[in-house]
Phi, psi and omega in degrees: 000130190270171179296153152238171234214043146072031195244042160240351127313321186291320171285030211217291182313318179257019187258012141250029156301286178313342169328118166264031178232112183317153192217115206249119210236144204237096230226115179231166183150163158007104146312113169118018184267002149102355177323323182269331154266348175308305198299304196291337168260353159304321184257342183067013169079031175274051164229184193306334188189133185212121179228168174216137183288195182228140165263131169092037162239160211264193190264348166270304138018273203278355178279315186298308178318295212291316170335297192281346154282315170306325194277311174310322186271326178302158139273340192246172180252093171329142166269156162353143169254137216233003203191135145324314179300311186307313161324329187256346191250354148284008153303290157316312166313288177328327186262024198248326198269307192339156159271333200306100189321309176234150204253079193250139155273133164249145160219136197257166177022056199305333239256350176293295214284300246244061190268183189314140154067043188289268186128013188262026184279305196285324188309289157324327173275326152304337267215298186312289197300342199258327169244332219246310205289358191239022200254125170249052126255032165265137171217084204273148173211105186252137176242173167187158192262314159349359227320326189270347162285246161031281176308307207279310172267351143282313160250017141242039176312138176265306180323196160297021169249000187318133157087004198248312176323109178307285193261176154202156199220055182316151204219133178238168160312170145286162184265178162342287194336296179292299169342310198275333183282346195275318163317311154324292197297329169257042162038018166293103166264079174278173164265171175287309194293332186281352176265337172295293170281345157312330216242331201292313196292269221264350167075198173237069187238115183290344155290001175276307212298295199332337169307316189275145191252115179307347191263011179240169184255191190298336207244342148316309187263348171279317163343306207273322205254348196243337204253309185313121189307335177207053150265168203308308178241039153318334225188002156320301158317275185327266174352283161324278179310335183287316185303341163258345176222135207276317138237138205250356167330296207257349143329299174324297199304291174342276177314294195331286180317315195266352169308301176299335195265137169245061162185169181345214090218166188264149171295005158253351149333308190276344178268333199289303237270326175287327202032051157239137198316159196224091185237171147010269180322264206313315189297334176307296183315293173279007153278335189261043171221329167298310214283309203260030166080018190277295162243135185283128130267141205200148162267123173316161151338101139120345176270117183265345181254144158080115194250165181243197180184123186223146163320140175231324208274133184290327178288313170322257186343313173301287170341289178297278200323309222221281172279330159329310201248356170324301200057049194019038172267005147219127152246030158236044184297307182304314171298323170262354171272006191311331168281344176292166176271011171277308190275343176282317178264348122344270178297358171282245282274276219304323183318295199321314172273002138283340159281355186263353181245038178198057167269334180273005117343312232250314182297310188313321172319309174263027178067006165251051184309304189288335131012085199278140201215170181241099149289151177208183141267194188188120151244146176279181172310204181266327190284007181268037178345120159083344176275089176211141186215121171290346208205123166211130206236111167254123218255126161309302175315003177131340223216121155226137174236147205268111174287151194217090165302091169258113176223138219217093158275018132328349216095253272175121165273137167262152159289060192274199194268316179305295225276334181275316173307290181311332180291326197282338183268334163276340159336275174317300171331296214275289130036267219266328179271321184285341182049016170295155169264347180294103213331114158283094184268112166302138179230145182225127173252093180249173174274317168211082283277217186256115153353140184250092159249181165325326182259338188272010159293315171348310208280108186261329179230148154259157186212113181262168196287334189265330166299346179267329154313343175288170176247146175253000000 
């Protein structure tokens, strides 16, 4: 299976190949976002040495594995390693002997390697400083799914690794884009609105794509992998999380609580509701559900203090919204909800964070890519019922538009008169609380655009569901 792609990553990978300086590239992102095959098919499974950690295995475990790699790769046969440090410095041998012009390490899944009392964090740093940093045919690439492991202990390491990451490689999901080339490519035939509502569900994380089976249609296969008594992510969540946070209690809580809310909430919201103290713990908890692609934090419009922090991940969300309460007592649940009003007011939320996660889609539309631009979000007080605008691009030039999210698989959105009214009193709203002097451009982000009526002038720009589709 070839990459699809990823290809300002691909370029990247080689141009520190091509590197004459040593280079220590540090690669992270999503568990099930695809890093590890990126690296291994980048290189073509060429390197000097390639080990990966185990998860829930102890420090004799993962010393016997890196052992047992070392041997695979050695000509000569290592003995036992008794220590990380010893671990790294037949590790030294081994590349000291290579023929290999450039030297590349991959170590996969490091934040596994790093159990209670390893030493294998200083063990790594000796390993940099003492050797690999001054070999400029080194080329070290450490990955973990761990994200907030990642950050903290390497690249904002305070210690002896401060400052020695060379590179750094966030891996995002796929876009619209990629999906849709991923789908090609595995002879998966959707429409745009069934990829679209595919991305709503399950986001553009490719060990999610790779699930789907061609031969069912879309409400088949959420059916098979969400519904089912021994489907594939049935039981996902619970996985996922645990694999990234060592305790994962209140991650959970976290995501839950905000699943329900369809706009921001403030971090002493989430503690009264969570009823976890909003301490420590909890800004922990919600930097490292930020760190691992979970949740967004933002300043509202116009704020500079006091963050909001809303659900991102789509498989969460789906998860609270749908499967948390099935319990597999239909397993055609999906197939019959397509029509409900459960599932319409589902997919009004979900679009919207597709269009937020397709926000540089949205600017090329509106032609301001070159543009220096501010995103944010924007709600009035409790009396403005309804003055809320999720998506606001304040623009240098002058200009801000107040996004309008629709998603309608009917056709064409009409624009009726209660609904032109109310776009005009959140206008106004926004305006008279925000005090900009700047032209305030209505913008409608539809699925296949707006009706031409009596109301749709109203409207200065529009965005379709095939603009979320482009490549940048």
């Amino acid at each position: 299976m070839k990459i699809i792609g990823r290809d300002h990553e691909k370029k990247a990978l080689a141009d520190y190949f091509k590197s004459e300086r040593p280079e220590f590239v540090a690669v992270y992102g999503r568990r099930r976002v695809g890093k590890t095959f990126l690296i291994k098919e980048s290189f073509e499974n060429d390197f000097s040495f390639y080990f990966t950690g185990s998860a829930n295995a102890n420090m004799q475990d993962q010393l016997h594995n890196f052992n047992a790699a070392l041997n695979q790769y050695g000509k000569v046969s290592y003995p036992f390693p008794k220590s990380w440090f010893e671990a790294f410095e037949q590790l030294v041998h081994l590349l000291e002997h290579s023929s290999d012009t450039k030297k590349v390490i991959f170590l996969d899944e490091v934040p596994w390697m790093d159990t209670p009392r390893s030493k294998f964090i200083p063990a790594l740093e000796y390993f940099w400083n003492s050797w690999a940093s001054s070999r400029p045919d080194i080329l070290l690439i450490v990955c973990g799914s761990a994200t907030s492991w990642m950050m903290n202990n390497l690249i904002q390491n305070k210690g002896g690794l401060y400052n020695r990451i060379t590179r750094r490689m966030f891996i995002e999901p796929f876009t619209l884009n990629e999906c849709e080339r991923y789908f090609h490519e595995n002879n998966i035939v959707m429409s745009r609105y069934q990829i679209a509502e595919y991305y709503m569900i399950l986001g553009g994380i490719p060990y999610y794509l790779n699930l789907i089976d061609k031969k069912l249609s879309l409400a088949q296969n959420i059916d098979k992998l969400c519904f089912s008594k021994n489907g594939e992510l049935t039981d996902e969540l619970d996985r996922l999380y645990a694999s990234l946070f060592k305790y994962s209690e209140n991650h959970i809580k976290i995501v839950e609580f905000l699943s329900r809310k369809s706009k921001g909430m403030t971090r002493d919201e989430i503690s009264r509701n969570t009823k976890i103290s909003d301490g420590g713990g909890l800004v922990k908890n919600l930097v490292e559900l930020e760190q691992c692609g979970f949740i967004r934090k933002y300043h509202a419009f116009g704020k500079k203090k006091g963050y909001l922090y809303q659900l991102i991940d789509f498989y969460t969300l789906f998860y609270f919204k749908f499967m948390i309460n099935n319990t597999f007592s239909d397993s055609q649940f999906w197939l019959k909800s397509i029509d409900s009003a459960r599932h319409r007011s589902w997919s009004g939320y979900a679009f919207e964070q597709v269009c937020l996660t397709h926000v540089l889609q949205i600017q090329k539309k509106l032609g301001v890519s070159g543009v220096l631009t501010n995103i944010s979000s924007w709600r009035g007080e409790t009396s403005d019922t309804g003055a809320q605008v999720d998506l606001i691009i304040d623009r240098n030039d002058g200009v801000i538009n107040l996004c309008e999210m629709k998603y309608s698989g009917t056709g064409l959105f009409a624009i009726d008169k209660k609904y032109s009214e109310n776009l005009n009193r959140k206008k106004s709203v926004f305006i008279q609380k925000s005090g900009s002097r700047k032209a305030i451009h209505l913008t409608m982000v539809t699925t296949y655009g707006i009706q031409k009526n009596i109301y749709s002038d109203m409207i200065q720009s529009e965005v379709t569901l095939n603009d979320l589709f482009d490549a940048l």
